[in-house]
GUPABA-456402 format. One record per residue (C-alpha): residue number from 1; y, x, z; residue in one letter. Coordinates in steps of 0.2 Angstrom, whole numbers, plus 5000, padded with zeros to 4 digits. Example, Ala and Ser with C-alpha at 12.3 -4.5 7.8 and 13.67 -1.06 7.14 Angstrom:
<rs>
<1,<4978,5062,5039>,a>
<2,<4995,5068,5036>,s>
</rs>
This chain:
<rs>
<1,<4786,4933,5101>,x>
<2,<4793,4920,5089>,x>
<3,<4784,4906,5082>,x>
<4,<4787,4899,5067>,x>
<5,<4781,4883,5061>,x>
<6,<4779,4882,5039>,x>
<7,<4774,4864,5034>,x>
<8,<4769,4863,5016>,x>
<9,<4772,4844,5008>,x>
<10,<4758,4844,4994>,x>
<11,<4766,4834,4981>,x>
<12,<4783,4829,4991>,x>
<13,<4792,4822,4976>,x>
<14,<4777,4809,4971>,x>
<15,<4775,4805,4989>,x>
<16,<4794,4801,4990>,x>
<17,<4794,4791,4975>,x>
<18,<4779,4778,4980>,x>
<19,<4789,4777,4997>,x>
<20,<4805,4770,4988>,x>
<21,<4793,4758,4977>,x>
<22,<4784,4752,4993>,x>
<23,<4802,4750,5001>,x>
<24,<4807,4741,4985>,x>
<25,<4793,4730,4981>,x>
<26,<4797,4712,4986>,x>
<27,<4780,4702,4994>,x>
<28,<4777,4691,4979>,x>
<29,<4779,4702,4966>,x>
<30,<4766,4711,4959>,x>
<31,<4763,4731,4964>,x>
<32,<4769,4744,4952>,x>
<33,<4753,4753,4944>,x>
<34,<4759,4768,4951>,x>
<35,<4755,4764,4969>,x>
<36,<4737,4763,4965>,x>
<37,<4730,4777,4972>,x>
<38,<4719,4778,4958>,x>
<39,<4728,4779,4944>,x>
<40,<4733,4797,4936>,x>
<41,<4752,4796,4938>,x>
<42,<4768,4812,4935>,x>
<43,<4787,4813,4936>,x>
<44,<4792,4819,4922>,x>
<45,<4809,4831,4921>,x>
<46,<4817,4841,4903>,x>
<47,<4817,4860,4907>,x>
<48,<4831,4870,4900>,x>
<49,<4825,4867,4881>,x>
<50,<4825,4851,4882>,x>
<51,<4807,4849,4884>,x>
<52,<4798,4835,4893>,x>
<53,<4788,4842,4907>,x>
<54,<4777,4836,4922>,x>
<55,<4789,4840,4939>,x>
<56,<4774,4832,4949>,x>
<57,<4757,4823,4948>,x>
<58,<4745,4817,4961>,x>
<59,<4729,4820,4964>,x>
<60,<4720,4810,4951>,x>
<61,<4733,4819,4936>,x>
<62,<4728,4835,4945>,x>
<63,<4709,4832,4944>,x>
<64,<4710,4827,4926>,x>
<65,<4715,4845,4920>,x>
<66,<4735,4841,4920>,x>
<67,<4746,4857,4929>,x>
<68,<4766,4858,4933>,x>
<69,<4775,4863,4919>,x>
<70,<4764,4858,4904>,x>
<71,<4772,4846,4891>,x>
<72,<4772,4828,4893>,x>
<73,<4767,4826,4874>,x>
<74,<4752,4838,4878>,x>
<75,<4749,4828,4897>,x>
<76,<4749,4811,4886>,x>
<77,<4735,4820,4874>,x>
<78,<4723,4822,4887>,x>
<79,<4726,4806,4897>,x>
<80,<4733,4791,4886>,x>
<81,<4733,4782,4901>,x>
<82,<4744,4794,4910>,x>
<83,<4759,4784,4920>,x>
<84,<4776,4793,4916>,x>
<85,<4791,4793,4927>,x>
<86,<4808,4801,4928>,x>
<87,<4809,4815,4941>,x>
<88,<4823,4812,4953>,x>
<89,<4828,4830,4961>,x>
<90,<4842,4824,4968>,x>
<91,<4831,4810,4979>,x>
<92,<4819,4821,4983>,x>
<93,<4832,4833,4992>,x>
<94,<4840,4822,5003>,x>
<95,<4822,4814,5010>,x>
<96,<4818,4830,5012>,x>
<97,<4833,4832,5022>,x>
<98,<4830,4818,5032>,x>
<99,<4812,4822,5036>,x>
<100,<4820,4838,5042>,x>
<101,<4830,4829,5053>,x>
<102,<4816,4818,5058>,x>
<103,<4805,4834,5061>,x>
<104,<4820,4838,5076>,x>
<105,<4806,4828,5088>,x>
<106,<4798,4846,5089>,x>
<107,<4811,4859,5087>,x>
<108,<4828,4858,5088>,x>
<109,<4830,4871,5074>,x>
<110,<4824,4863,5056>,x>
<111,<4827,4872,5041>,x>
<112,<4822,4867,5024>,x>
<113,<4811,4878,5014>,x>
<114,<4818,4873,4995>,x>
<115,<4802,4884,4986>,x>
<116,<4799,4876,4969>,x>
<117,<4784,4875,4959>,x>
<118,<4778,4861,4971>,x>
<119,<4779,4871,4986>,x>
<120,<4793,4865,4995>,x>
<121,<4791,4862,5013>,x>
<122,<4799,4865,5028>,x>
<123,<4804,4878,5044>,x>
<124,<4801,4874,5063>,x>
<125,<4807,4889,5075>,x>
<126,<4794,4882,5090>,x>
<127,<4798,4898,5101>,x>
<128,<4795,4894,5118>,x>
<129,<4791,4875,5115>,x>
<130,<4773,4875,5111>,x>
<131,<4767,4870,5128>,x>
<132,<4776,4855,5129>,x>
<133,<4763,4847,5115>,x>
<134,<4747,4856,5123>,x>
<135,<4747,4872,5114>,x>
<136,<4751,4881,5097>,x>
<137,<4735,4871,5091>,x>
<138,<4738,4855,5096>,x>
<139,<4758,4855,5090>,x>
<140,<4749,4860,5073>,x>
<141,<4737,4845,5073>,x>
<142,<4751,4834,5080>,x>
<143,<4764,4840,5066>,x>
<144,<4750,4837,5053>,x>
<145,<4744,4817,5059>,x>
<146,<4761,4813,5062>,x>
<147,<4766,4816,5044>,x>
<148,<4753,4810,5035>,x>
<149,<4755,4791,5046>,x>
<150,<4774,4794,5039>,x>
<151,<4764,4795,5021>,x>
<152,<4765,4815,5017>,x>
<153,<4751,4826,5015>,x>
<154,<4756,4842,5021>,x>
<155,<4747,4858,5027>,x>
<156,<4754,4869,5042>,x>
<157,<4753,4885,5048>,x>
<158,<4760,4895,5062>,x>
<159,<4766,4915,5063>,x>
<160,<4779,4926,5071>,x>
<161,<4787,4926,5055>,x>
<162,<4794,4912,5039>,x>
<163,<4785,4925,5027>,x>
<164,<4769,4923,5033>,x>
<165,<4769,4906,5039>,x>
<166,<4773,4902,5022>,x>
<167,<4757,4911,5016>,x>
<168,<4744,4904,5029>,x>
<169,<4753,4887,5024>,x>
<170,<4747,4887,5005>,x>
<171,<4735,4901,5002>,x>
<172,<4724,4903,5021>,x>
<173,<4707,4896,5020>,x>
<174,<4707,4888,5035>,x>
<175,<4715,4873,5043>,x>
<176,<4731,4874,5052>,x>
<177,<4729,4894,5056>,x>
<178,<4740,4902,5067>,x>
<179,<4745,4922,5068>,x>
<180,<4750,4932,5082>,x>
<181,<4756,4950,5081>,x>
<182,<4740,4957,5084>,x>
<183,<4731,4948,5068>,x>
<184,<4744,4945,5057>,x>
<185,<4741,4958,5044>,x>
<186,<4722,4954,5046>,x>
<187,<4725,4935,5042>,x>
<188,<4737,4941,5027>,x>
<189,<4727,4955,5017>,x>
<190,<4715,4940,5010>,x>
<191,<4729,4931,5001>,x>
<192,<4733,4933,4984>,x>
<193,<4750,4943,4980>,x>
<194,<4758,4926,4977>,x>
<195,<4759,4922,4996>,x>
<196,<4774,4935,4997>,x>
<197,<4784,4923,4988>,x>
<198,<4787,4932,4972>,x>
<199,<4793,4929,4955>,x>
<200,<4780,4927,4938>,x>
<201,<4787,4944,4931>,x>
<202,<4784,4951,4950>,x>
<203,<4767,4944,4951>,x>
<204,<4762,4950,4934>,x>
<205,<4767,4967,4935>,x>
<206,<4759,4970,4953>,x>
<207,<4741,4962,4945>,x>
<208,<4743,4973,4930>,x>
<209,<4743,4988,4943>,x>
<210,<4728,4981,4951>,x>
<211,<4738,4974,4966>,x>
<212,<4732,4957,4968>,x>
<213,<4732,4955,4987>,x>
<214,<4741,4957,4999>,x>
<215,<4731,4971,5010>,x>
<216,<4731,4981,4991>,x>
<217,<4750,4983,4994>,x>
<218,<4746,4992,5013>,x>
<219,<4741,5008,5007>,x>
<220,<4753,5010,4993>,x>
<221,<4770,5022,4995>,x>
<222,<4783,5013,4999>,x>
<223,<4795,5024,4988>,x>
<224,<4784,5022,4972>,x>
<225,<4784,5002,4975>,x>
<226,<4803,5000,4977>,x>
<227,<4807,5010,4964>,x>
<228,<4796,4999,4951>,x>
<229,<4796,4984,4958>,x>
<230,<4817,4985,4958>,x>
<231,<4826,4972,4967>,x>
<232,<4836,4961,4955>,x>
<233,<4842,4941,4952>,x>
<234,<4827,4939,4967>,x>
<235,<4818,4949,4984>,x>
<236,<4809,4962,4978>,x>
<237,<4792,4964,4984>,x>
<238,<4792,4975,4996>,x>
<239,<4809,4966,5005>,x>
<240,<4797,4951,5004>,x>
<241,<4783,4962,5010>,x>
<242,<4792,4967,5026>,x>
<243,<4798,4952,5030>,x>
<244,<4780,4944,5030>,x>
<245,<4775,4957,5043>,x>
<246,<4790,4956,5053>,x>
<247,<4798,4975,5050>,x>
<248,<4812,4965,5041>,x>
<249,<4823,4949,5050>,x>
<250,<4823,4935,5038>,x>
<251,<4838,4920,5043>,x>
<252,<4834,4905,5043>,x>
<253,<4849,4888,5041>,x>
<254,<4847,4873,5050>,x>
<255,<4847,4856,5042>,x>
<256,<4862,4852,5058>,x>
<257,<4866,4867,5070>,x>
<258,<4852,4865,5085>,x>
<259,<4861,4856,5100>,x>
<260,<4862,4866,5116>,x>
<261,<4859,4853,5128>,x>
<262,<4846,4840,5122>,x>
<263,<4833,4829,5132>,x>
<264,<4819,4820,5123>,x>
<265,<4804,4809,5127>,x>
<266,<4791,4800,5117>,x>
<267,<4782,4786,5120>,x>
<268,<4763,4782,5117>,x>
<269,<4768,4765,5111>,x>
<270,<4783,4763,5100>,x>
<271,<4799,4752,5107>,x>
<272,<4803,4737,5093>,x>
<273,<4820,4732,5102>,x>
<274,<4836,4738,5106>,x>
<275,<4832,4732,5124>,x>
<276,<4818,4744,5127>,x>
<277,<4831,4757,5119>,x>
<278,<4842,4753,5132>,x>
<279,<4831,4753,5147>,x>
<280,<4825,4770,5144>,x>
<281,<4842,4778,5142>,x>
<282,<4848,4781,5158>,x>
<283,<4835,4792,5163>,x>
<284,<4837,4803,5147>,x>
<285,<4856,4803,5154>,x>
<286,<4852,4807,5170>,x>
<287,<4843,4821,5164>,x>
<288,<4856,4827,5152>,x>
<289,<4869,4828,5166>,x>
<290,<4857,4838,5177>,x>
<291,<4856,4851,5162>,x>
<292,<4876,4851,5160>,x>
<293,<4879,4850,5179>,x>
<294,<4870,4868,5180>,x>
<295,<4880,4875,5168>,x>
<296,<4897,4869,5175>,x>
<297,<4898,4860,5155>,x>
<298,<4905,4842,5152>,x>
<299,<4901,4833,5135>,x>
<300,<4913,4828,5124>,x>
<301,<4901,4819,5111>,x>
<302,<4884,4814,5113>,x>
<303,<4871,4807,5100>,x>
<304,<4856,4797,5103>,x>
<305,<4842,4797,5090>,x>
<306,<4830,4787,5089>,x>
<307,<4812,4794,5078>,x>
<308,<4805,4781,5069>,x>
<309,<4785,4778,5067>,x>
<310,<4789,4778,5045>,x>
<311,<4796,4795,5046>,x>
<312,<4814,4791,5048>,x>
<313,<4826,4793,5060>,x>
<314,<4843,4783,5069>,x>
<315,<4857,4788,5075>,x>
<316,<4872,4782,5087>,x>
<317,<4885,4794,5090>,x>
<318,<4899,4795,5105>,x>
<319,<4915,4804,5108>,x>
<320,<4923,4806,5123>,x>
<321,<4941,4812,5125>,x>
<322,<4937,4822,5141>,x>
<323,<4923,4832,5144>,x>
<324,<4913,4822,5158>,x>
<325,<4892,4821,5162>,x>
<326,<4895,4801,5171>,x>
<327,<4880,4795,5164>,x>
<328,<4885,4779,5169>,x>
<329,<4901,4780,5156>,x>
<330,<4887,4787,5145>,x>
<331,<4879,4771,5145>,x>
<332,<4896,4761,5145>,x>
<333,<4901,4770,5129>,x>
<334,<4886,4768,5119>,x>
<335,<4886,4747,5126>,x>
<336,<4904,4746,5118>,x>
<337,<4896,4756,5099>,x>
<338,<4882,4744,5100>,x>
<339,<4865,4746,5101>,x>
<340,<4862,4733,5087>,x>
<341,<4868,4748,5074>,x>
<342,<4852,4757,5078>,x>
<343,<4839,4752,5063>,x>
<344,<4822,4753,5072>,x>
<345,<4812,4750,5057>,x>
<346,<4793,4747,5064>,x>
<347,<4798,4754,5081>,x>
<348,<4804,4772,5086>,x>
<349,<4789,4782,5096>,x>
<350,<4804,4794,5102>,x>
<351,<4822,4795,5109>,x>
<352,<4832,4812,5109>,x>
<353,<4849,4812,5118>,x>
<354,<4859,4827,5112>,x>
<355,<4876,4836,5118>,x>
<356,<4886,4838,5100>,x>
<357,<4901,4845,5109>,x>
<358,<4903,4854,5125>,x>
<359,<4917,4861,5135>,x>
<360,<4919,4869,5155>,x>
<361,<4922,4859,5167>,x>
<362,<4929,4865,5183>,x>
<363,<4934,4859,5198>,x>
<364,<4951,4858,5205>,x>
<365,<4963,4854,5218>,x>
<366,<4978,4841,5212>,x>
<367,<4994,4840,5225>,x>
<368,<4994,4822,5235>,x>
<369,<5007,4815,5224>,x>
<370,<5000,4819,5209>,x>
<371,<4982,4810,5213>,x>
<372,<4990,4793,5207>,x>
<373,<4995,4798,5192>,x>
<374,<4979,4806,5188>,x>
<375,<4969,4792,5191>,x>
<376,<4980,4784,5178>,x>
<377,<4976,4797,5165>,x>
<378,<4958,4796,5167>,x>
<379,<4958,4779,5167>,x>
<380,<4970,4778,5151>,x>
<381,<4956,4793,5145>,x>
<382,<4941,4781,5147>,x>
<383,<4950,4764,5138>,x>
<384,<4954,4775,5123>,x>
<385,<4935,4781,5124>,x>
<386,<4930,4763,5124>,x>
<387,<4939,4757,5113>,x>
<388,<4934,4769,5100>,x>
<389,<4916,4769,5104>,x>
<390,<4919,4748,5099>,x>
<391,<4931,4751,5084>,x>
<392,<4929,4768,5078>,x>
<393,<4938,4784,5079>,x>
<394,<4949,4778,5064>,x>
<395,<4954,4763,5071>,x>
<396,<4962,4770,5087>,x>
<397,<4977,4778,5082>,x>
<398,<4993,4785,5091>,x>
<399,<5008,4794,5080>,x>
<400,<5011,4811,5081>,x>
<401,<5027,4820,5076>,x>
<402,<5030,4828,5058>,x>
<403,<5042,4840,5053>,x>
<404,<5054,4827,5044>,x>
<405,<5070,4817,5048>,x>
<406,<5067,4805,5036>,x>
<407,<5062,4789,5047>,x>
<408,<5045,4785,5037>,x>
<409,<5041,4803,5034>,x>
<410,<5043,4808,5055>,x>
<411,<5026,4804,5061>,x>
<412,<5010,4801,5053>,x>
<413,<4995,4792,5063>,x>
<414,<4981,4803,5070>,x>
<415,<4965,4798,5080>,x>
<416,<4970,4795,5098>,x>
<417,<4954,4803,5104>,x>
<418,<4956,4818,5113>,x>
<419,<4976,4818,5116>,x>
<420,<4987,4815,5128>,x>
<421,<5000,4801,5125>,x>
<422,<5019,4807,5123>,x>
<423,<5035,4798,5122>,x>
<424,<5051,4805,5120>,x>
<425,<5064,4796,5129>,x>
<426,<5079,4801,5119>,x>
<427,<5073,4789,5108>,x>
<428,<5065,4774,5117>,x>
<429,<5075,4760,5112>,x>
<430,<5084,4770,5099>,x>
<431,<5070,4768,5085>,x>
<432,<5057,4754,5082>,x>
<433,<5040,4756,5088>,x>
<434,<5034,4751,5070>,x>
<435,<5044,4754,5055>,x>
<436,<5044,4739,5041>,x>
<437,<5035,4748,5026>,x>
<438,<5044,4748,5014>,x>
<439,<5062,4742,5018>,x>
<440,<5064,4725,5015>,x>
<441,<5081,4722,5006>,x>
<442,<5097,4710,5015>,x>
<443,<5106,4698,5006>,x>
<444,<5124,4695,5004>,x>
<445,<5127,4708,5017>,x>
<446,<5147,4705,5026>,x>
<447,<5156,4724,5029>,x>
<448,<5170,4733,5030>,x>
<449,<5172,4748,5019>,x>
<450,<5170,4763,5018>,x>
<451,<5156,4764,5031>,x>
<452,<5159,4748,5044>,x>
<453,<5142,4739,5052>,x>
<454,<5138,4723,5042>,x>
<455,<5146,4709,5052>,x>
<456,<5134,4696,5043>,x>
<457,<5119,4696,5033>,x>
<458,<5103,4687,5025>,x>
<459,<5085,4693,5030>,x>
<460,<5071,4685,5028>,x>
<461,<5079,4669,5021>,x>
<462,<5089,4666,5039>,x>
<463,<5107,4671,5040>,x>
<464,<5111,4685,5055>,x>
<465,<5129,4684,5064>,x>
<466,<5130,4703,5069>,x>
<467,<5140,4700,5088>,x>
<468,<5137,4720,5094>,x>
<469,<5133,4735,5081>,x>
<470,<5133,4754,5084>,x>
<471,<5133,4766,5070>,x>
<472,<5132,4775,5059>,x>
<473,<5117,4789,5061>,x>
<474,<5120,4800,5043>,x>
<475,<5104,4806,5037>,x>
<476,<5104,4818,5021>,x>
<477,<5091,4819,5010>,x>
<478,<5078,4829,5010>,x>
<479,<5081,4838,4991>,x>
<480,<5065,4847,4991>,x>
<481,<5054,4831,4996>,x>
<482,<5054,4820,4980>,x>
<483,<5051,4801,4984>,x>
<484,<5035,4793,4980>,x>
<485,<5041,4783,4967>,x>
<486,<5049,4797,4958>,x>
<487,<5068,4790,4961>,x>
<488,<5081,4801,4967>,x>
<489,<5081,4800,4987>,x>
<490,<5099,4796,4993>,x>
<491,<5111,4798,5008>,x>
<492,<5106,4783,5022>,x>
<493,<5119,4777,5036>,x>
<494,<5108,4768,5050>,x>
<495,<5113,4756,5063>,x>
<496,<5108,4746,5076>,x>
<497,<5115,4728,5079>,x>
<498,<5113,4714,5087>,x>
<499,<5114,4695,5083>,x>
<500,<5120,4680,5092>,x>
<501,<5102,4674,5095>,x>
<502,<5098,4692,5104>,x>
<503,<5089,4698,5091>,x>
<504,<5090,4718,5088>,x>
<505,<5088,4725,5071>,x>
<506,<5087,4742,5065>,x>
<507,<5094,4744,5046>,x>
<508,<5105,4756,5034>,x>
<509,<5116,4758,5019>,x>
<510,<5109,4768,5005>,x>
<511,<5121,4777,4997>,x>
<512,<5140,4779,5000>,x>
<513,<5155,4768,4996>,x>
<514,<5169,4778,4989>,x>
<515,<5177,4784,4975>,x>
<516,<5165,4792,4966>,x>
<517,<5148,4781,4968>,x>
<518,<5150,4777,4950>,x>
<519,<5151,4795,4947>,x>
<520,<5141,4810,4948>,x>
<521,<5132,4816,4962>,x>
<522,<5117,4803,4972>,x>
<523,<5128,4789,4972>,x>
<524,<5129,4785,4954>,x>
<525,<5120,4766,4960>,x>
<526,<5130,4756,4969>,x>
<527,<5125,4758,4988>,x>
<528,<5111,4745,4995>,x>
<529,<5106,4739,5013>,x>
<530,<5089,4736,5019>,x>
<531,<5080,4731,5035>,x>
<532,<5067,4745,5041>,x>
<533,<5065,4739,5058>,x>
<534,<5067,4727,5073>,x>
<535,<5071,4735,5089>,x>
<536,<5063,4729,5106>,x>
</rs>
């Protein structure tokens, strides 16, 4: 049987709002009057006429008459004392994303339930976790105290399906109700038609038939109803009648897609340092490789988040280059990302260690001769884990070939992680490691024409006596590849020479000597030498 959690927030958007005041509101400056509980306060948004209209109000708004939706003009007549602010949708959504994410500390699958009006709330899919917090009931009570310490008021409600969660959540009677198969159309009859989710012109034609619960709707012909209650821009009513009592599936999305492996624990008195963080780690780890070990998996990149007393969360993320469950490399990598980036606010009251990315991992026999070399590729493996665990996965870079035999256009840098290191040795020695960019020009460069090595040449303000040179590598260019600058890319002789000091240098002659560089074709410039390299 599945279980599904619905939490309704009762006034989310004004409980966001005096969070981000609290957060901003410096100790000696005086509180804003709209933290005080007391006061009748809305959020005010335009509707599409351009209208002013209340988004959200508290309690004190609500008890003084003031609904969703009426006019701020109209709001202001009946309270002159009413405090106005602007409505901030788009703040509202990402909290609410975040609380989803925070919400993770009960089920690994959180959607967001985005129903307007003031009813928006969220999903828990609980199947087959209930006992690990005492039972349906106390997960209930547990989801509802935690979120009202984190400052939200929220009602919640449990049934085998999203529909009639959602219902128990904001039209049951009692406190944190809970459904099973047997009672759910017994707990749903009582509710108004509302509860199925439905749209005003839905909801008005089905009272104007009389139909005004949901147990009214039981005994009426299905074929009758579908055809008057036609589904159009929204679910019709009976789609949302059926997927309230479970003969139609309803999907729900994920806030983040539900790790496979995770292990958790919570603590009955919240850790305030990094250090406690770290102490209680490696048994999370251990327990993590257990699960993978089972399954013959190996993580590739693990998360650690920590669940904060206020309602928020913190995260540190690792990946690996090979799939491996060493916990103590675990513990190695997150050391070298730093525990010092995990913001725990006023304390986390519970760790989850998750596996992002997964992959087999199988044992096998290597040949004798082969075992050396092995050991350097893991160990090769676990430097380039640390270093990007310390530096970041943009920061530890190796090139990789592109289709192009233009020198600056050959290779482009890619994330080292998760590749193996190749060199090709026709080119060791040939080519630079590291290209100048862009080519720095040579002075007064000393040749013989048509297409002889420069015998001298300034660079970098120091004249160069050329003793040994070998060339030229022709290199056409690439006609259907314009050059960033938007000038005409032209034919390039490289060479490598040498000076008497030993020093090697990689450099070429753009364009060609001859009789026709004045003339048409790419040579109408004079031809050019630049440096684009120093050889090792």
């Amino acid at each position: 049987m599945k279980r599904i959690v619905s939490v309704w927030l009762i006034d989310w958007p004004v409980s966001v709002r005096r969070r981000s005041l609290e957060r901003a509101r410096r100790p000696a400056s005086p509180p804003d009057p709209v933290l005080d509980p007391q006061n009748p306060f809305a959020l005010i948004l335009k509707n599409r006429r351009g209208a002013a209209v209340i988004h959200a109000l508290n309690p004190v708004a609500r008890a003084a008459g003031l609904r969703r939706g009426q006019t701020q003009a109209d709001a202001l007549a009946m309270i002159p004392h009413l405090l106005c602010r602007p409505a901030d949708v788009a703040a509202d959504h990402r909290a609410l994303e975040a609380l989803a994410i925070w919400a993770e500390r009960w089920s690994p699958s959180v959607s967001l339930d985005l129903s307007g009006d003031g009813l928006e709330g969220l999903f828990l899919d609980v199947t087959g976790a209930t006992h690990l917090f005492g039972g349906e009931a106390a997960l209930l009570a547990l989801i509802r105290n935690r979120l009202a310490e984190a400052g939200a008021t929220a009602r919640v409600s449990m049934a085998p399906t999203p529909g009639a969660a959602w219902a128990l959540a904001r039209w049951g009677e009692e406190r944190d109700p809970v459904a099973t198969d047997e009672t759910l159309s017994d707990l749903l009859a009582d509710l108004p038609v509302e509860a199925l989710r439905l749209d005003e012109r839905t909801v008005s034609g089905a009272r104007r038939l009389g139909l005004k619960t949901v147990g009214s709707l039981y005994a009426m012909p299905r074929a009758g109803l579908a055809r008057r209650f036609r589904d159009g821009d929204v679910i019709g009513l009976v789609k949302r009648l059926d997927q309230a009592r479970g003969h139609s599936g309803e999907a729900l999305t994920p806030v983040r897609p539900p790790p496979r492996y995770r292990v958790w624990q919570a603590f009955a008195e919240p850790l305030g340092d990094v250090e406690g963080v770290e102490m209680r780690l490696p048994e999370l780890a251990d327990d993590l490789s257990r699960a993978l070990e089972q399954d013959g998996q190996g993580a590739k990149a693990l998360t650690l988040t920590g669940f904060r007393t206020d309602g928020e969360t913190t995260c540190l993320s690792v990946r690996m280059g090979l799939p491996g469950r060493d916990g103590t490399i675990w513990m190695r990598l997150f050391r070298e990302a730093g525990f010092g980036r995990l913001e725990l606010g006023f304390g986390l009251d519970a760790l989850m260690l998750s596996a992002d990315l997964t992959e087999p991992m199988t044992a096998r026999q290597d040949a004798l001769e082969s075992e050396a070399e092995a050991r350097q590729a893991e160990s090769l493996a676990a430097l380039i884990d640390r270093l990007t665990a310390r530096l970041g996965e943009d920061r530890v870079l190796t090139p990789e070939p592109v289709d192009s035999w233009i020198p600056e256009r050959a290779e482009r840098l890619v994330p080292m992680l998760g590749r193996t290191p190749t060199a090709d040795g026709a080119e060791v020695g040939r080519r630079p490691i590291l290209l100048l960019e862009p080519p720095e020009p040579l002075e007064d460069p000393v040749f013989d024409l048509p297409d002889g090595a420069p015998a001298r040449f300034t660079w970098r303000r120091v004249s160069r006596r050329i003793v040994r040179a070998e060339g030229p590598e022709r290199l056409s260019p690439e006609w259907w590849r314009p050059r960033p600058d938007g000038r005409e890319m032209r034919t390039r002789d490289y060479y490598r020479v040498e000076d008497g000091e030993g020093g090697r240098y990689w450099l070429f002659r753009e364009g060609r000597y001859g009789w026709d560089y004045t003339g048409a074709g790419d040579d109408r410039r004079a031809p050019s030498w630049w440096m684009h390299g120093v050889l090792a």
